[in-house]
Short mmCIF file of the C-alpha atoms (twelve columns), coordinates in Angstrom:
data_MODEL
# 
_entry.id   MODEL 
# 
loop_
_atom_site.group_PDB 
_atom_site.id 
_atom_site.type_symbol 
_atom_site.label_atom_id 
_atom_site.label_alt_id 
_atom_site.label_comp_id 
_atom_site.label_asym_id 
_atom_site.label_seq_id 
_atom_site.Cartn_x 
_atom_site.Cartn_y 
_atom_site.Cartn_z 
_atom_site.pdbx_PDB_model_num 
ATOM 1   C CA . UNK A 1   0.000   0.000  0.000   1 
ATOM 2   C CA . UNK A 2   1.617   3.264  -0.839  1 
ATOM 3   C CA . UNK A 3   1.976   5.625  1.881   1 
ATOM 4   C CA . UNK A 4   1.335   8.573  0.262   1 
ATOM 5   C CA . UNK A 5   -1.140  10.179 -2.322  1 
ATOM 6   C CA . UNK A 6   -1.483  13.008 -4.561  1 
ATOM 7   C CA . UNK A 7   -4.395  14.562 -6.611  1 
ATOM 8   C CA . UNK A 8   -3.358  15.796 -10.328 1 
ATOM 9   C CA . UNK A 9   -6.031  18.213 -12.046 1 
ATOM 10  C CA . UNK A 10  -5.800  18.668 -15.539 1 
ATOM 11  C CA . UNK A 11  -8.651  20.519 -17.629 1 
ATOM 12  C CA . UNK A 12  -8.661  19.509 -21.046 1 
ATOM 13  C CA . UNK A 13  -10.144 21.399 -23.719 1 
ATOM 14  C CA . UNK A 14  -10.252 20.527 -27.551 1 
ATOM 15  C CA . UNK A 15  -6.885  18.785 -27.210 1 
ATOM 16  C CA . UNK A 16  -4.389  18.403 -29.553 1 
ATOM 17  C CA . UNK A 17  -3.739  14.226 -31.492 1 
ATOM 18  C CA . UNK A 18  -2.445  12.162 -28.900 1 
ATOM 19  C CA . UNK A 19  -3.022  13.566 -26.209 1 
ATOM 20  C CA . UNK A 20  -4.408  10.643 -24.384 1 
ATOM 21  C CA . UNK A 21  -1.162  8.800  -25.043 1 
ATOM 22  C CA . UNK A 22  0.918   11.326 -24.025 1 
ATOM 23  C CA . UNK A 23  -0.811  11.694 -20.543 1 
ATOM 24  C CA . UNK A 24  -0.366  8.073  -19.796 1 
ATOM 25  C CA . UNK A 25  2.931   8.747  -20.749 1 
ATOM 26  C CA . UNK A 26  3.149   11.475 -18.147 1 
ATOM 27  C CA . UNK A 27  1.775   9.492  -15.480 1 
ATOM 28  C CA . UNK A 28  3.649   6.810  -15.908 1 
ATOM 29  C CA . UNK A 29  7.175   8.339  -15.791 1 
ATOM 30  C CA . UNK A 30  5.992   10.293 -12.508 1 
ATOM 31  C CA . UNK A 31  4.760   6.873  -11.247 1 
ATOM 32  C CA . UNK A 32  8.048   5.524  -11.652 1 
ATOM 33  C CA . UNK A 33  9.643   8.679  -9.524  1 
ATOM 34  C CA . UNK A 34  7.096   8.328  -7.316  1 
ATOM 35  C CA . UNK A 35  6.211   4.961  -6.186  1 
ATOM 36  C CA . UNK A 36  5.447   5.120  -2.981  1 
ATOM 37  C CA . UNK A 37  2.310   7.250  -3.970  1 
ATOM 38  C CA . UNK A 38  -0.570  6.789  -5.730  1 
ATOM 39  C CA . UNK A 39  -1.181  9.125  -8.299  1 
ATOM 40  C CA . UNK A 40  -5.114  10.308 -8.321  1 
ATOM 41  C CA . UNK A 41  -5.666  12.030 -11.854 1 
ATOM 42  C CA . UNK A 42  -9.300  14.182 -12.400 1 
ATOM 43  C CA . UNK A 43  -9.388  15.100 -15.908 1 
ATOM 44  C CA . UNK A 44  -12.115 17.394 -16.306 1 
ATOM 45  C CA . UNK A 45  -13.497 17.825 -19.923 1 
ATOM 46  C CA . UNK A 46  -14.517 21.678 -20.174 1 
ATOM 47  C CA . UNK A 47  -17.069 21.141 -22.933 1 
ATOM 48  C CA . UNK A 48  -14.725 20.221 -25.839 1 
ATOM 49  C CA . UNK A 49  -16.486 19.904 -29.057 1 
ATOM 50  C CA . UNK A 50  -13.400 18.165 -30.620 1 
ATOM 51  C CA . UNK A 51  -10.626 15.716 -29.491 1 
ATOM 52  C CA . UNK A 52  -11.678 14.002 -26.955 1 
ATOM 53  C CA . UNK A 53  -13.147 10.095 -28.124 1 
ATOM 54  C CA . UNK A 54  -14.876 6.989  -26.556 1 
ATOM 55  C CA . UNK A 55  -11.552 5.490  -27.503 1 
ATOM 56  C CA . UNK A 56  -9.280  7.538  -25.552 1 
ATOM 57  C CA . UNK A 57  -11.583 7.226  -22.178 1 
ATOM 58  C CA . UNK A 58  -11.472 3.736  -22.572 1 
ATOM 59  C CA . UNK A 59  -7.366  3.922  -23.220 1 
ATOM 60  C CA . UNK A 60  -6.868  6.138  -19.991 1 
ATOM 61  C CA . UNK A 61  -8.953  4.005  -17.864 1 
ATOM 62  C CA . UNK A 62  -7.253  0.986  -18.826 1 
ATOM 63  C CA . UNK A 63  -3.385  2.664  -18.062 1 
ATOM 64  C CA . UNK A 64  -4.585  4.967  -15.175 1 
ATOM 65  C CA . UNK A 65  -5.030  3.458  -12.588 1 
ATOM 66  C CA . UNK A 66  -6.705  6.375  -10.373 1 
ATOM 67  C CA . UNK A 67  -8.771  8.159  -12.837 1 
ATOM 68  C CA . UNK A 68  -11.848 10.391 -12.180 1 
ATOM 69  C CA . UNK A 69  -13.279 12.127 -15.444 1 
ATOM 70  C CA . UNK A 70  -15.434 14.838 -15.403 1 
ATOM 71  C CA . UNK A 71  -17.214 16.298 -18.213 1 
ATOM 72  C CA . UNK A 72  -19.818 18.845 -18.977 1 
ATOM 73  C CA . UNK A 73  -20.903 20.051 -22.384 1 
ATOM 74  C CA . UNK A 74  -20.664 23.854 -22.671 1 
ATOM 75  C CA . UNK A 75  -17.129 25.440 -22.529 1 
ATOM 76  C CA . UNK A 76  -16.710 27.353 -19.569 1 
ATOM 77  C CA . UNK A 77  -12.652 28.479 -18.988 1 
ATOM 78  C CA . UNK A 78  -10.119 27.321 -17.200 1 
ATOM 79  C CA . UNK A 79  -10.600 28.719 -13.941 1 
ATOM 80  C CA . UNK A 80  -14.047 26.900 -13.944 1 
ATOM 81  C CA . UNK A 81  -12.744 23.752 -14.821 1 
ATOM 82  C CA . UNK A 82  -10.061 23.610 -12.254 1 
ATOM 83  C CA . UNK A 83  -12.716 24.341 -9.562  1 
ATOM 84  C CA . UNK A 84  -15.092 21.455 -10.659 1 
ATOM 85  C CA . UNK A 85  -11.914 18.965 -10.494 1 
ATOM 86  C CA . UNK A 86  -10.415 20.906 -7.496  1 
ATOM 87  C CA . UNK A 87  -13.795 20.219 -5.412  1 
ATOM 88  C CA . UNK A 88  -13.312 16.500 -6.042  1 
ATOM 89  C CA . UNK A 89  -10.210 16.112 -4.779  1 
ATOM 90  C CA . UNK A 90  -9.886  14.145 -1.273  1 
ATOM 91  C CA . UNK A 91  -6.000  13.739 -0.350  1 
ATOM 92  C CA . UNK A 92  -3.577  16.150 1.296   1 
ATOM 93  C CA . UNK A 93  -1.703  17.557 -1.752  1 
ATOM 94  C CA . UNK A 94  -3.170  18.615 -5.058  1 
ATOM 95  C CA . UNK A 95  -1.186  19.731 -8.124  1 
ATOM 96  C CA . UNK A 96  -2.980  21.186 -10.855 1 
ATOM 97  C CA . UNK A 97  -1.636  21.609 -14.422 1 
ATOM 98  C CA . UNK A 98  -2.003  21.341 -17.960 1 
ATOM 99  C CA . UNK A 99  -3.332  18.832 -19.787 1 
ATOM 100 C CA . UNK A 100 0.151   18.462 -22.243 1 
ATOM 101 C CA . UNK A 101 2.585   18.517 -18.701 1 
ATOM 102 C CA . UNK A 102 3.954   21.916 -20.115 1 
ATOM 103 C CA . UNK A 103 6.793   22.032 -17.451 1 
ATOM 104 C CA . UNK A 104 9.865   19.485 -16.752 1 
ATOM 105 C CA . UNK A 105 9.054   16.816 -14.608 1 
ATOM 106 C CA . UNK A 106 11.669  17.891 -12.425 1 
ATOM 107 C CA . UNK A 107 9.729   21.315 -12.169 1 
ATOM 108 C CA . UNK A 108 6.562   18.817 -11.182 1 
ATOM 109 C CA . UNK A 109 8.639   17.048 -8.680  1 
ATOM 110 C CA . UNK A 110 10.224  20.148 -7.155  1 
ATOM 111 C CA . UNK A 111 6.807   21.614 -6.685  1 
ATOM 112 C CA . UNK A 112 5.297   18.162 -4.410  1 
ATOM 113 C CA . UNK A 113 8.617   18.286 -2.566  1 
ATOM 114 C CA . UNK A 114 7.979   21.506 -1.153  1 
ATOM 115 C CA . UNK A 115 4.690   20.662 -0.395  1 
ATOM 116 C CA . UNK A 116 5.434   17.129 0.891   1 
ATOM 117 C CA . UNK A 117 8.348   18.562 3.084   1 
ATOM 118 C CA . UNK A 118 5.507   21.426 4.075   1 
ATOM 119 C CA . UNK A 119 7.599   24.392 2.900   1 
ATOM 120 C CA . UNK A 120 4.181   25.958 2.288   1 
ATOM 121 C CA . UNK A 121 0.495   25.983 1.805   1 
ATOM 122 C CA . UNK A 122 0.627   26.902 -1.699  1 
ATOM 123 C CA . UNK A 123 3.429   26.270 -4.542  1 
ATOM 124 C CA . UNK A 124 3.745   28.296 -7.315  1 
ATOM 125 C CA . UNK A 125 5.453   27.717 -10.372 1 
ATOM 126 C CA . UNK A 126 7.657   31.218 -11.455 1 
ATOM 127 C CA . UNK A 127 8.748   30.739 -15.595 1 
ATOM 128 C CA . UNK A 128 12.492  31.275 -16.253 1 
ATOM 129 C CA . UNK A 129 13.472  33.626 -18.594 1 
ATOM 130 C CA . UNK A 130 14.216  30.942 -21.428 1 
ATOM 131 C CA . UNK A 131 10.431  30.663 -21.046 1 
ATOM 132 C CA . UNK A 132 10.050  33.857 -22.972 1 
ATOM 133 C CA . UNK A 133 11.982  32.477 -25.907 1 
ATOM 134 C CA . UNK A 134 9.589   29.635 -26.631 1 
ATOM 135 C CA . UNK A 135 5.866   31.499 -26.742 1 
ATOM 136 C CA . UNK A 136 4.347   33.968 -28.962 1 
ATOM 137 C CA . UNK A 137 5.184   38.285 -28.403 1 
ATOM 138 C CA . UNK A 138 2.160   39.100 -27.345 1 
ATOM 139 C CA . UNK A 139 1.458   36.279 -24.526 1 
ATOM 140 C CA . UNK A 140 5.453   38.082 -23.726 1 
ATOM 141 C CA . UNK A 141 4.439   41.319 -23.524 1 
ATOM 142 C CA . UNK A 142 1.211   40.402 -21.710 1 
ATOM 143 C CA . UNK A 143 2.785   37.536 -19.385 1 
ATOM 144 C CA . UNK A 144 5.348   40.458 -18.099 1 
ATOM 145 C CA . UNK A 145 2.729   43.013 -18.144 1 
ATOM 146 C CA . UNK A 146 0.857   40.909 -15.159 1 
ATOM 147 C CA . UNK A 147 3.737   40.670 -13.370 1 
ATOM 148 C CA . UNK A 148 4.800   44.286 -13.244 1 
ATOM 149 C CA . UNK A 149 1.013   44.822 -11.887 1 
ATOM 150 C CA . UNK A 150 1.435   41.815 -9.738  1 
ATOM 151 C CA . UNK A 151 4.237   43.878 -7.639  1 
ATOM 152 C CA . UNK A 152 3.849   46.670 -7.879  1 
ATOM 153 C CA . UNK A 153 -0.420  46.952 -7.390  1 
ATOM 154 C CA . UNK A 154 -1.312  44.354 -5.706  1 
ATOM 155 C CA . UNK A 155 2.127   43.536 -3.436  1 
ATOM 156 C CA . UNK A 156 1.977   39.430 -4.534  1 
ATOM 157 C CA . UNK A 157 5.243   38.014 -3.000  1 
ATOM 158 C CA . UNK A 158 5.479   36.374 -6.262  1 
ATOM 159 C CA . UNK A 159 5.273   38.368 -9.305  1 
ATOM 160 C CA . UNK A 160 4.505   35.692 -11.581 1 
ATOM 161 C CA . UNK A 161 1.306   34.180 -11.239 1 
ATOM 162 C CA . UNK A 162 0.108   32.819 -14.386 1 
ATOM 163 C CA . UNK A 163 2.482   29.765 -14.816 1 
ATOM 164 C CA . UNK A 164 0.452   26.580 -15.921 1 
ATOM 165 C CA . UNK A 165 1.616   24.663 -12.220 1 
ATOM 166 C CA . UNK A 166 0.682   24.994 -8.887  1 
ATOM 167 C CA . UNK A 167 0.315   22.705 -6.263  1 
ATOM 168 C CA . UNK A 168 -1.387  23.004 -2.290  1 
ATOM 169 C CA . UNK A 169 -2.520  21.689 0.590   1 
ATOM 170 C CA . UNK A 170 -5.792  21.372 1.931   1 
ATOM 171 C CA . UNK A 171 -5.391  24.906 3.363   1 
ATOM 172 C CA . UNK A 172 -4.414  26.021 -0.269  1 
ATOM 173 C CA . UNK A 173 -7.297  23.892 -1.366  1 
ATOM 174 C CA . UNK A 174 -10.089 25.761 0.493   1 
ATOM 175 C CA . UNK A 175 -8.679  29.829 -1.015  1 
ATOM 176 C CA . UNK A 176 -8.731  28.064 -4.391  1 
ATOM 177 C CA . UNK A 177 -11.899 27.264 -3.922  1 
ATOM 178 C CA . UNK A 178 -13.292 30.475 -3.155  1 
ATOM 179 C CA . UNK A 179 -11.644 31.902 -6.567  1 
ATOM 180 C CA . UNK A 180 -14.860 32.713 -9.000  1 
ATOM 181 C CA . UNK A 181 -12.916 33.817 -12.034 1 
ATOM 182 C CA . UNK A 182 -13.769 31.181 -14.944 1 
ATOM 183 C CA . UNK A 183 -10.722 32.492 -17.416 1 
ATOM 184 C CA . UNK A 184 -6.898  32.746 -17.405 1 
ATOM 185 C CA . UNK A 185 -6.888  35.298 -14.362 1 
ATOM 186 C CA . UNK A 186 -8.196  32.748 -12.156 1 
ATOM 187 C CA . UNK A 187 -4.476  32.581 -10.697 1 
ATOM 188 C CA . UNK A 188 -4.149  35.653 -10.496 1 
ATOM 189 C CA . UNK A 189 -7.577  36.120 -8.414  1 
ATOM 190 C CA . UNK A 190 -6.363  32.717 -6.082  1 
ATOM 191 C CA . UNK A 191 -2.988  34.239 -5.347  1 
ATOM 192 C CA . UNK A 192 -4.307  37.921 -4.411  1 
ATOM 193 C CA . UNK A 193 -6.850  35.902 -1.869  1 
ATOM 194 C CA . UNK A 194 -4.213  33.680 -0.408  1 
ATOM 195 C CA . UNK A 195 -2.271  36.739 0.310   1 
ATOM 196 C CA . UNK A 196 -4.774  38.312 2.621   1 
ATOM 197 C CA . UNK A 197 -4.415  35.539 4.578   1 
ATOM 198 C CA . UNK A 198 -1.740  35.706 7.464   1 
ATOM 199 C CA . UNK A 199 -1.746  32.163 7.925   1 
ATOM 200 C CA . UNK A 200 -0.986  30.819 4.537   1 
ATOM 201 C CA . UNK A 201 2.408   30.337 3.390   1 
ATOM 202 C CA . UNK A 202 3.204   30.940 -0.375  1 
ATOM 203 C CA . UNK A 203 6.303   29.851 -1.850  1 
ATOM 204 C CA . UNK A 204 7.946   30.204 -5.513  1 
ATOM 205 C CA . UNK A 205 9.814   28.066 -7.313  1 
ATOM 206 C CA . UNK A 206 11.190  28.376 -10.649 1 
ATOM 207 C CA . UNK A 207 9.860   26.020 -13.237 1 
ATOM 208 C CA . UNK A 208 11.374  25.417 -16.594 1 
ATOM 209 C CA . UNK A 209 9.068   24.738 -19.687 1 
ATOM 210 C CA . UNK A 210 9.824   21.277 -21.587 1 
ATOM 211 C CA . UNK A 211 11.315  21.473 -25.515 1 
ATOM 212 C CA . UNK A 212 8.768   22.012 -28.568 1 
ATOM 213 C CA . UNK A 213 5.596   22.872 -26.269 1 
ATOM 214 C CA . UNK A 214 3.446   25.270 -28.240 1 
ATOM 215 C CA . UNK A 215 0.901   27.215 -27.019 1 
ATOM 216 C CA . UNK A 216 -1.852  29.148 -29.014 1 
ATOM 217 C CA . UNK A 217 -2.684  32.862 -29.387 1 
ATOM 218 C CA . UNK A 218 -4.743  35.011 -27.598 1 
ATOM 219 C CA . UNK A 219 -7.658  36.827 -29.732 1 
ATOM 220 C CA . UNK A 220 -8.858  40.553 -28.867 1 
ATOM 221 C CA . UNK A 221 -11.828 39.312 -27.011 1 
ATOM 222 C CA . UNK A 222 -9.982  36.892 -24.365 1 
ATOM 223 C CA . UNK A 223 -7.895  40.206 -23.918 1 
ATOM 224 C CA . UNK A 224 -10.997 42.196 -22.627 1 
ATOM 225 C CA . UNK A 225 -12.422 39.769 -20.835 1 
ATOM 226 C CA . UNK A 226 -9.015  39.428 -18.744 1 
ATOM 227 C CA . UNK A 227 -9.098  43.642 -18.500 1 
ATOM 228 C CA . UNK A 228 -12.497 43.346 -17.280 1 
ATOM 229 C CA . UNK A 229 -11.071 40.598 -14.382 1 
ATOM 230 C CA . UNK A 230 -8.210  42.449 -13.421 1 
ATOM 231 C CA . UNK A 231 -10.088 45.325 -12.897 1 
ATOM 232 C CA . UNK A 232 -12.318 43.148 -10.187 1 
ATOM 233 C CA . UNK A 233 -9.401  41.856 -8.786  1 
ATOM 234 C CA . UNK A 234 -7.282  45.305 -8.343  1 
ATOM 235 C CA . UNK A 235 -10.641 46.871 -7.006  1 
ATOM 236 C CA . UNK A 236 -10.954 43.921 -4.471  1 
ATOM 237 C CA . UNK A 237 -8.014  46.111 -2.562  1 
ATOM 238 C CA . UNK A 238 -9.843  48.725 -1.672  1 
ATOM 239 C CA . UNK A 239 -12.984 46.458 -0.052  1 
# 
């Protein structure tokens, strides 16, 4: 019996071919790091319209062994779909992530060491600078954008809060919970809430993003809808 466990989210939405075999691949090598704990995956399906096939459920529930899928049919953002997996959880430590393991496994690894070794309540990923090199200008110039109003506005002690890896205890667990944006600033609204709490600990670590990941583009709407929730979140400071 393994004498520790840890809860994975992933939200997964219109993935990219072979996916599913490249998150059994990501279990597995993390199971073989890890094997004194079982490895609890929730999947949560945020109302993909594409990608996502009878075939692959079947393949995932046949390699993981801990699997919990959740699905619903309309899209509703990433913040939302963390949540839904997030309140399923049940163990001590929860990691949450995306669906293509963006970041080294060491990166994973050093993130449930600090937790396991209780460094702190919450674990956040902070993106090297080599990071930069590997995404598209504008998520650049908006990615450092955040963090300059991360500091400087709303006093984070980590300036980068939109890194695709965090991990937390049950603590950690309950703030995230209380988050209620559905869309990318969801981490920034979790960390900003953690931080008015005296008795949660929040800890950086840098995290280093694995060869040939690509991510996608952000379109003018997605922009104003994450104005419109920094806004909330900046005017949160003065109630």
């Amino acid at each position: 019996m393994p004498a520790h466990a840890l809860d994975i989210v992933l939200p997964c939405y219109n993935p990219i071919p072979n996916w599913a075999q490249n998150l059994v691949n990501n279990v597995n090598s993390l199971r073989q790091r890890l094997p004194a704990t079982e490895l609890h995956v929730y999947l949560v399906n945020d109302g993909s319209s594409k990608g996502v096939t009878d075939e692959d459920l079947v393949f995932l529930r046949k390699n993981i062994a801990f699997l919990n899928y959740i699905h619903y049919t309309q899209n509703e953002g990433k913040g939302h779909a963390l949540r839904e997996g997030v309140l399923q959880t049940k163990h001590e430590y929860c990691i949450y992530t995306d669906i293509d393991f963006p970041y080294t496994e060491e990166s994973f690894m050093r993130v449930y060491e600090a937790l396991r070794n209780k460094e702190a309540d919450i674990v956040v990923g902070i993106r090297d600078e080599e990071y930069y090199a590997s995404v598209p200008p504008t998520r650049v110039k908006i990615s450092k954008t955040l963090r300059f109003f991360a500091k400087k506005m709303l006093s984070l002690p980590v300036n980068d809060t939109q890194a695709g890896l965090k991990g937390f205890n049950r603590k950690g667990r309950a703030t995230f919970l209380k988050t209620t944006i559905d869309r990318y600033l969801f981490d920034l609204e979790f960390l900003f809430e953690a931080n008015k709490q005296k008795n949660l600990r929040i800890k950086g670590l840098k995290v280093t993003l694995r060869p040939g990941i690509v991510f996608s583009k952000m379109n003018s709407k997605i922009l104003l809808e994450e104005g419109y929730s920094f806004g909330k979140i900046f005017m949160k400071r003065f109630f």
